[in-house]
C-alpha positions in Angstrom: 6.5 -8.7 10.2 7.3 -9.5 14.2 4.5 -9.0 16.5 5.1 -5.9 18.9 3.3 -4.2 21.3 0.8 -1.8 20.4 -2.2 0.5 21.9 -5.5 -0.3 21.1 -9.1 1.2 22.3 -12.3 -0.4 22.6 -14.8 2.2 20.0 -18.5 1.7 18.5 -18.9 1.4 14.7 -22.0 0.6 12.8 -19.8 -1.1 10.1 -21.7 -3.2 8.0 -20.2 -6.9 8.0 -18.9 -6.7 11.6 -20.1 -8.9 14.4 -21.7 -6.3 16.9 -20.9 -2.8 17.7 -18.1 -2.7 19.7 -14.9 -3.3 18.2 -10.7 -2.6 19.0 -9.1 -0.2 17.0 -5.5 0.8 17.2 -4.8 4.4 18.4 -3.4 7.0 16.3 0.2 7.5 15.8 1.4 3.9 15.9 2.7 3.4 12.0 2.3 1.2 10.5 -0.6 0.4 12.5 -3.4 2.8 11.3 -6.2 3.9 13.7 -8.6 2.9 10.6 -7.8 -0.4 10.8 -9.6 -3.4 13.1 -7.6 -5.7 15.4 -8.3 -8.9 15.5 -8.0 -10.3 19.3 -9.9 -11.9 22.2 -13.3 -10.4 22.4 -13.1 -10.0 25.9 -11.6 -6.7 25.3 -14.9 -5.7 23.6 -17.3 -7.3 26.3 -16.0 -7.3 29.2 -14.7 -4.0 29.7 -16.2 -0.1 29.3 -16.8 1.2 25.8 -13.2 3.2 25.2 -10.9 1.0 27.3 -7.2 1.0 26.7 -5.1 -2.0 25.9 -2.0 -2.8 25.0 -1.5 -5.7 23.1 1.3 -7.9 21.1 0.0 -8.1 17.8 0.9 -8.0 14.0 -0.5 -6.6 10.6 -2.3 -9.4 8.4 -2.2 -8.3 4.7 -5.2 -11.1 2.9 -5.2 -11.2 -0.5 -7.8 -9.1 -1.6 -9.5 -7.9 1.3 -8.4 -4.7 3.9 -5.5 -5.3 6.1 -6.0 -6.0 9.9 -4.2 -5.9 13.1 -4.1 -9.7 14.8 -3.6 -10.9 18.5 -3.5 -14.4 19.8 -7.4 -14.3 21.8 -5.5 -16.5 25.1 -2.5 -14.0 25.0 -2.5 -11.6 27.8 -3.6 -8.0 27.5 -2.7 -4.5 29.9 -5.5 -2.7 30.9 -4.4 0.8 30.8 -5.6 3.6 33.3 -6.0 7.1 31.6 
């Protein structure tokens, strides 16, 4: 799979193996991308910016063996910040 652009949101989630609350979740309607799934990507998106923020980033499903599949971004690529 080829990165592409995608929309993503900052949400909270009390998850049990993630690292802090906050985490970047793509939004609905994006298939493949499922608004389920976590994005793996700079955690400045997650700190630096209001709780609900909207990005749009270049990223690409990870499938592990074994475990649930993700959404990953480079963490130095550049992100949009997107007004509502």
């Amino acid at each position: 799979m080829e990165y592409e652009y995608i929309i993503v949101q900052s949400v909270l989630t009390n998850e049990k193996g993630k690292h802090g609350p906050i985490h970047i979740r793509p939004l609905p309607n994006q298939e493949p991308y499922l608004e389920t799934m976590f994005v793996q990507c700079s955690k400045e998106l997650s700190t630096d910016f209001p709780l609900g923020t909207k990005f749009r980033i270049r990223a690409k499903i990870i499938n592990p063996i074994g475990k649930r599949s993700f959404a990953s971004s480079h963490y130095t690529w550049p992100f949009e910040v997107l007004k509502d």
